[in-house]
Structures are given as C-alpha cells and as structure tokens.
C-alpha positions, 0 to 999 in steps of 0.5 A: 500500500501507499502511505502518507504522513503529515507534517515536516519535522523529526517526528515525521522523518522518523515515521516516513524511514520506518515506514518506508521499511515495511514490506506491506509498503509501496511508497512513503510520501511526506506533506510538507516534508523536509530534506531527510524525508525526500531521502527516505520518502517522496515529498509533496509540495501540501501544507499540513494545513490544507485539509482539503488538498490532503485529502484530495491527494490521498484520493487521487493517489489511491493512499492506504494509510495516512498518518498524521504528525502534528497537533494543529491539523489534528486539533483542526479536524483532519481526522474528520474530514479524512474519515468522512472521505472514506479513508483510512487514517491514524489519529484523533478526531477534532473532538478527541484533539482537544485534549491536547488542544485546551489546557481546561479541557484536559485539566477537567477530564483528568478530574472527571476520570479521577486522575492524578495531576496538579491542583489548578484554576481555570480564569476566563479574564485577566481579572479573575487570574489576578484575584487568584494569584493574590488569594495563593499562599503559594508564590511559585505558580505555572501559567499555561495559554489554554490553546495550542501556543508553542511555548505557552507555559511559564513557571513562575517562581513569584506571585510577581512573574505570575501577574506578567505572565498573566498580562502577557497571554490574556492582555498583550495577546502574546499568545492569540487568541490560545492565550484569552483563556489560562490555566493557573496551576502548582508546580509539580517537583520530580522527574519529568517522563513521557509515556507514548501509547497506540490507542484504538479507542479501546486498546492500549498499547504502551511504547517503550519509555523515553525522557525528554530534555525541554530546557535549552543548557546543559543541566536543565537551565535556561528557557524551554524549547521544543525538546533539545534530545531524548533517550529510551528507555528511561531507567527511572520507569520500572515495571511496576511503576508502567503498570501503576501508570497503565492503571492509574492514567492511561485506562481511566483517561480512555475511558472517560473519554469514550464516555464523553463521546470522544472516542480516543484513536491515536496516540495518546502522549502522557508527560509524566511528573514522577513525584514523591506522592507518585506519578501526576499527568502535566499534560497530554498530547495527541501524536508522537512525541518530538524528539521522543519518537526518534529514539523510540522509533530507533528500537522498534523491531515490529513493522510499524505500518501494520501497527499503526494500521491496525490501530486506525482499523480498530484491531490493536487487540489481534497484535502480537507483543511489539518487538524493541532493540534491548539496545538503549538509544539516544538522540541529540538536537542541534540547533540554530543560533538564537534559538528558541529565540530569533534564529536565521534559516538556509545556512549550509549544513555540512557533514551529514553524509557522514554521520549518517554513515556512523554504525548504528546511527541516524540522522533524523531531519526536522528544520532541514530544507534542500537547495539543489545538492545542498542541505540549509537550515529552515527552523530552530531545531534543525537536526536529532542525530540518534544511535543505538548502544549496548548501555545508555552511556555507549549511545550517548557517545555514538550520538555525540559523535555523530553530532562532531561530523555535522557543522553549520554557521552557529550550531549547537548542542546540549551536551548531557542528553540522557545523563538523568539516567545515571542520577 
C-alpha cells in the first residue's frame, strides 16, 4: 500500500524511514516534508494545513494509510474530514484533539476520570487570574495559554512573574487568541517522563519509555524549547511503576473519554511528573512525541505500518507483543543560533553524509530544507542525530559523535542528553 504522513519535522522523518521499511509498503510520501524525508520518502509540495488538498491527494493517489504528525491539523479536524472521505487514517478526531488542544479541557477530564495531576484554576479574564494569584499562599505558580501556543507555559517562581505572565497571554495577546483563556496551576517537583501509547479507542498499547530534555543548557537551565534530545528507555520507569501508570492514567483517561463521546484513536502522549506522592499527568498530547519518537522509533523491531494500521482499523487487540532493540538509544538536537529565540534559516549544513554513515546511527531531519545538492537550515531545531548502544552511556557517545561530523554557521548542542539516567 501507499502511505502518507503529515507534517515536516523529526517526528515525521522518523515515521516516513520506518515506514518506508515495511514490506506491506509501496511508497512513503511526506506533506510538507523536509530534506531527510525526500531521502527516505517522496515529498509533496501540501501544507499540513490544507485539509482539503490532503485529502484530495490521498484520493487521487489511491493512499492506504495516512498518518498524521502534528497537533494543529489534528486539533483542526483532519481526522474528520479524512474519515468522512472514506479513508483510512491514524489519529484523533477534532473532538478527541482537544485534549491536547485546551489546557481546561484536559485539566477537567483528568478530574472527571479521577486522575492524578496538579491542583489548578481555570480564569476566563485577566481579572479573575489576578484575584487568584493574590488569594495563593503559594508564590511559585505555572501559567499555561489554554490553546495550542508553542511555548505557552511559564513557571513562575513569584506571585510577581505570575501577574506578567498573566498580562502577557490574556492582555498583550502574546499568545492569540490560545492565550484569552489560562490555566493557573502548582508546580509539580520530580522527574519529568513521557509515556507514548497506540490507542484504538479501546486498546492500549504502551511504547517503550523515553525522557525528554525541554530546557535549552546543559543541566536543565535556561528557557524551554521544543525538546533539545531524548533517550529510551528511561531507567527511572520500572515495571511496576508502567503498570501503576497503565492503571492509574492511561485506562481511566480512555475511558472517560469514550464516555464523553470522544472516542480516543491515536496516540495518546502522557508527560509524566514522577513525584514523591507518585506519578501526576502535566499534560497530554495527541501524536508522537518530538524528539521522543526518534529514539523510540530507533528500537522498534515490529513493522510499524501494520501497527499503526491496525490501530486506525480498530484491531490493536489481534497484535502480537511489539518487538524493541534491548539496545538503549539516544538522540541529540542541534540547533540554530538564537534559538528558541530569533534564529536565521538556509545556512549550509555540512557533514551529514557522514554521520549518517556512523554504525548504528541516524540522522533524523526536522528544520532541514534542500537547495539543489545542498542541505540549509529552515527552523530552530534543525537536526536529532540518534544511535543505538549496548548501555545508555555507549549511545550517548555514538550520538555525540555523530553530532562532531555535522557543522553549520552557529550550531549547537546540549551536551548531557540522557545523563538523568545515571542520577
């Protein structure tokens, strides 16, 4: 069969060279696409936001299964209008989405199914966030833009980065019209996992586990990013404690959205806060983690199309166990000058050729376009450079030799991805 995969960056590279590895599959396009993806895939030239051209190509392509990357399209409905065409597609409908798509619809869910998460507030004006910000006794806070808004969430150490906070989403519009509602919640303390599972609105399927490194420096300092490197598994989610979190979050979480007439097809993303009173959900997302996909992907020996197809065709429960590398996998992001501030696009990329011809090595592309034979970068997070190794301290050295092969004008790195699993 054919397949299509939406989106443009590393999620969707590390989707478009797994699935193209499928025998069951004839051809991998990629919409938009990036460099690496016209390498492992054919690209076509569709924003991920054209539903209507999406669907219009998969008709005309005869495509078998559609897979969808990001979470705006998915938020916006895709899944309905490929549905409502007749074709078969894995993800979310628009109803389902909005669990990653409002910060107050998710917060409300996990209260109906009685799952664990931080104590919060919901405020609708600018008013009423700042009567509740002065009633805490708390000083320290996170403020979260209900809708979908990159980067809409500020821990606030004082009452004081609280208020402009606040003004900054619901007053100055920072965030749009994602930003007219907020979340106010506590702040959770631990360690941060995330939690990938198929779901076929009845079936679940757990991933491997991977940890994601959001802040930008070395250490867990700076500003937050999109996810500068993730490794799989994490030690620091054992057997009895996937079993807690399967129980606890994921099974009430289906549930009580199958009770609410949103049946949940797709991928359901759990990042996880392992505190001392246990595990608490700081939020859901709706697709693939990024870069969490890159190493976990890395270690799937099962063949990814028959899985995800099974999913969207409601069959999950006829699989057999999936199959993963025992190696551990590791995956570094590089990264443009300036980011996740302002950055410059289309500098020159050299070197890829030969990281990517490293043993046990990939270079996963998300920031990437192509310029005749040459490779520019096109976004803050350019590149996941991902190895495989027999122990976590082994595939982060191959990672990071990878990562010395590649060079362009102001490129950068943390250089302690996957060093929480020794803490």
């Amino acid at each position: 069969m054919k397949v299509l995969v939406v989106g443009q960056g590393g999620r969707e590279h590390v989707l478009v060279w797994k699935l193209a590895q499928s025998p069951i599959v004839e051809q991998v396009f990629c919409a938009p696409g990036n460099a690496g993806t016209a390498d492992d895939g054919i690209n076509v030239n569709i924003s991920s936001s054209d539903t209507e051209g999406l669907v219009k190509f998969a008709q005309e392509e005869n495509i078998g299964l559609t897979v969808i990357g990001p979470e705006a399209p998915l938020v916006a409905g895709v899944v309905d209008a490929f549905e409502a065409a007749g074709l078969t597609v894995f993800g979310p409908t628009r109803a389902a989405a909005e669990l990653e798509g409002s910060k107050a619809f998710f917060k409300e869910l996990m209260q109906s199914a009685n799952v664990p998460t931080a104590d919060y507030n919901i405020c609708d004006d600018l008013e009423s966030a700042e009567h509740y910000i002065a009633g805490r006794e708390e000083e320290a806070m996170v403020v979260k833009a209900d809708g979908l808004a990159g980067k809409g969430v500020t821990v606030c150490r004082t009452k004081t980065e609280a208020r402009a906070a606040v003004k900054a989403m619901m007053e100055d519009k920072l965030f749009g019209e994602a930003g007219s509602r907020i979340v106010i919640e506590d702040i959770l303390e631990g360690q941060e996992v995330s939690i990938l599972a198929l779901v076929d609105g009845r079936t679940i399927i757990p991933l491997e586990t991977s940890q994601d490194h959001k802040p930008a420096h070395d250490g867990d300092l700076g500003p937050n990013t999109g996810g500068m490197g993730a490794y799989s598994p994490t030690p620091l989610v054992s057997p009895e404690l996937m079993e807690e979190i399967i129980d606890k979050i994921l099974i009430p979480t289906v549930h009580t959205m199958k009770r609410q007439k949103r049946k949940f097809c797709g991928v359901l993303y759990a990042g996880l806060m392992l505190t001392n009173q246990g595990p608490r959900v700081l939020e859901y997302n709706v697709r693939f983690g990024d870069p969490e996909a890159q190493p976990v992907f890395m270690r799937l020996k099962t063949d990814l199309a028959k899985v995800l197809l099974a999913a969207a065709e409601g069959r999950l429960s006829d699989l057999p166990p999936l199959e993963w590398d025992e190696r551990p996998a590791v995956c570094v992001v590089m990264a443009s000058e300036g980011y996740p501030g302002d950055y410059e696009k289309g500098r020159f990329i050299r070197g890829l050729k030969e990281a990517d011809a490293l043993p046990d090595t990939k270079v996963f592309h998300a920031g990437t376009t192509q310029r005749r034979e040459h490779v520019l970068t096109n976004g803050g997070r350019v590149l996941g450079v991902t190895a495989l190794g027999d122990s976590i301290p082994e595939a982060k050295l191959k990672a990071y030799q990878a990562v010395k092969c590649i060079r362009w004008d102001g490129a950068w790195c943390r250089k302690d991805i996957s060093d929480k699993a020794r803490e």
